[in-house]
N, C-alpha and C positions, 0 to 999 in steps of 0.2 A: 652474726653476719653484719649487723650494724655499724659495730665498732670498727670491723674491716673495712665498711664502704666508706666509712669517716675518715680512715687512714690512708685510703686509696686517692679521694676526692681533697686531700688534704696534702696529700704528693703531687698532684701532678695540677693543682693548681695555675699554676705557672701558665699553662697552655689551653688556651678555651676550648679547642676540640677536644682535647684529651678530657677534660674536665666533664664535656658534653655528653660524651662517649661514657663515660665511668658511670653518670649522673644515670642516667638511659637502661644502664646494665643493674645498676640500683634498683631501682624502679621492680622493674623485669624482678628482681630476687629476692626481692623483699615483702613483709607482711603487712596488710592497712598500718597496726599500730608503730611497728617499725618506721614505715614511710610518714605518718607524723612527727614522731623523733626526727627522723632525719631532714623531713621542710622546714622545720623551726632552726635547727642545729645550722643548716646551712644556708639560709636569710640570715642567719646571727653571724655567722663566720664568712660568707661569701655576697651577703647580697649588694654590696656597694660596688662589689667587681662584674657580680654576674647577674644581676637583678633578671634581665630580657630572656634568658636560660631559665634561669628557674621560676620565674612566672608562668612560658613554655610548656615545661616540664610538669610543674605541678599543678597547673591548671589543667592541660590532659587529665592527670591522674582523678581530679574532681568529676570530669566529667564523664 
């Protein structure tokens, strides 16, 4: 499932709702270890674009 939400989040980049929405649905589907992977992966590939989203995002999931 990982890999899919990488490829998902990696398609539709383009569009920050769509990005937000996908990010959200992640979340939602995915396992602690997983969602590690995938905070690190996308601060590495998206955080210049979307830092305020996934700060957001994975600061919820911390808490």
């Amino acid at each position: 499932m990982l890999e899919y939400f990488k490829t998902i989040l990696s398609k539709v980049s383009f569009d920050r709702w769509l990005f937000e929405k996908e990010l959200r649905k992640a979340l939602k589907s995915l396992v602690n270890e997983e969602i590690s992977k995938l905070k690190e992966w996308c601060y590495d590939n998206f955080g210049h674009i979307y830092l305020n989203i996934l700060n957001k995002h994975f600061d919820q999931q911390s808490a």
